[in-house]
C-alpha positions, 0 to 999 in steps of 0.5 A, spaced: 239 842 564 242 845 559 239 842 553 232 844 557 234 852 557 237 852 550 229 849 549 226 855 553 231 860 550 228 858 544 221 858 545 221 866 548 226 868 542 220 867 538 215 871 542 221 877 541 219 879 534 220 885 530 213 889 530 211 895 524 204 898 527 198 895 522 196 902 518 189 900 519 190 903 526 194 909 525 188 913 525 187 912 532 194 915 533 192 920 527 185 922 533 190 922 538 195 926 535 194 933 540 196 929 545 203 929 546 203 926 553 201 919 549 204 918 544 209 912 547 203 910 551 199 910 544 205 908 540 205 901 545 197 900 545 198 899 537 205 895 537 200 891 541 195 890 536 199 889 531 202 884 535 202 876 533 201 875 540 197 879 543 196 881 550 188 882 550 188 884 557 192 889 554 189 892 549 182 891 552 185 895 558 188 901 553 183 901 548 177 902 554 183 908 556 182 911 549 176 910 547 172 912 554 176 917 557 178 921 551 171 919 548 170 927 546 176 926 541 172 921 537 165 926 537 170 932 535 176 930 530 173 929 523 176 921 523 173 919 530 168 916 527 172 912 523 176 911 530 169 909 534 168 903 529 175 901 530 175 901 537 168 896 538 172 892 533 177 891 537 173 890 543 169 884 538 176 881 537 178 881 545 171 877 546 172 872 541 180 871 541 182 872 549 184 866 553 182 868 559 174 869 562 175 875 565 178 879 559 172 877 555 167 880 560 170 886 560 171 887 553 163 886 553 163 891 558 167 896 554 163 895 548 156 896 551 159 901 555 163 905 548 155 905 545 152 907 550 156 913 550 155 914 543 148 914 543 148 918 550 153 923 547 156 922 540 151 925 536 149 924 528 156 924 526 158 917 530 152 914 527 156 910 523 160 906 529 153 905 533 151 900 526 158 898 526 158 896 534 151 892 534 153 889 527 160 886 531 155 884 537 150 880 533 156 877 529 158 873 535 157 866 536 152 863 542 158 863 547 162 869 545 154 873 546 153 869 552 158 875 555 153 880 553 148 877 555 150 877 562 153 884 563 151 889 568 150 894 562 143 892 558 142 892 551 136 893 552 137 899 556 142 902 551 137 901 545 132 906 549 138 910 549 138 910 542 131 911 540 130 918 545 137 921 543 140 919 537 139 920 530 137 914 528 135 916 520 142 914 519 141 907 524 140 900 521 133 899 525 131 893 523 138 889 524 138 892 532 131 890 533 134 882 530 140 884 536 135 885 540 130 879 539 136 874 540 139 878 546 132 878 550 132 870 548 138 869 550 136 872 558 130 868 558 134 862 557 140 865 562 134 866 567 131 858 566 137 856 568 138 859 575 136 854 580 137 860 585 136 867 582 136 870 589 143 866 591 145 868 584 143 876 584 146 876 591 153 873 589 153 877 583 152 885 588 157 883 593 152 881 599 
């Protein structure tokens, strides 16, 4: 028994690591940075990122938070942008690295939902984080793009979006039209497979 918690206490101490905050992160914190009240809750959320055991859980949760509820810091602040692209980064990484199926779809959904309101609200100055999203969308692999394909919020949906209101002189067109192509591909496939459509769509609205 004693040898069994000696193991055990060495296998939790070596999740308990000294964590220094990635300065690639420090210009969320540098966005943020009005916000007194957030400093611990953002100071957490970067330790985190920083982490080499992440708890994408976590972070996908804390990010949505940053990202979404304070989106109008991103429009604003003259590194929001820089910000905005780091956000659909992390987002991207949740997608491919996360253990749990639940995690990844939410983290789809964040990123879906981030660019949706870049493209409805973000104006030409958050260009640059739309062609960064879209770039960390079709750079996924068939399993890990699978979560997008299947998310309430439609690529397609988002791409009009784009069209009718943002600035697209600063937009990688071309590469959005090749995303768009693969995920319209990638719902014919999904919709091929369902033996049920109706038992599936039901399920999926809560009847």
């Amino acid at each position: 028994m004693n040898i069994k918690s000696k193991a055990l206490e060495v296998n939790l101490a070596s999740y308990h690591v000294d964590v220094s905050i990635d300065e690639r992160y420090m210009v969320l914190q540098e966005v943020m940075a009005s916000y007194r009240g957030l400093s611990e809750k953002m100071e957490a959320f970067l330790k985190e990122l920083s982490h080499p055991y992440r708890n994408w859980g976590f972070i996908v949760s804390e990010a949505r938070t940053f990202a979404l509820d304070y989106f109008h810091q991103l429009r604003k602040h003259e590194k929001g942008c820089d910000a905005a692209k780091l956000y659909a980064k992390i987002f991207a990484s949740a997608v491919k690295a996360a253990q749990r199926t639940e995690v990844k779809s939410d983290a789809a959904d964040n990123l879906l939902l981030l660019t949706r309101k870049m493209a409805r609200e973000g104006g030409p100055q958050l260009a640059e984080a739309i062609n960064v999203a879209f770039d960390e969308i079709g750079n996924l692999g068939n399993e890990e793009f699978s979560f997008f394909v299947k998310s309430y919020y439609q690529l397609t949906d988002i791409a009009a979006t784009i069209l009718e209101k943002a600035d697209v002189s600063n937009l990688d067109i071309p590469a959005i039209n090749s995303l768009l192509l693969r995920y319209l591909n990638g719902v014919y496939r999904f919709w091929q497979q369902e033996k049920d459509c109706m038992a599936w769509l039901e399920k999926e609205i809560g009847q």
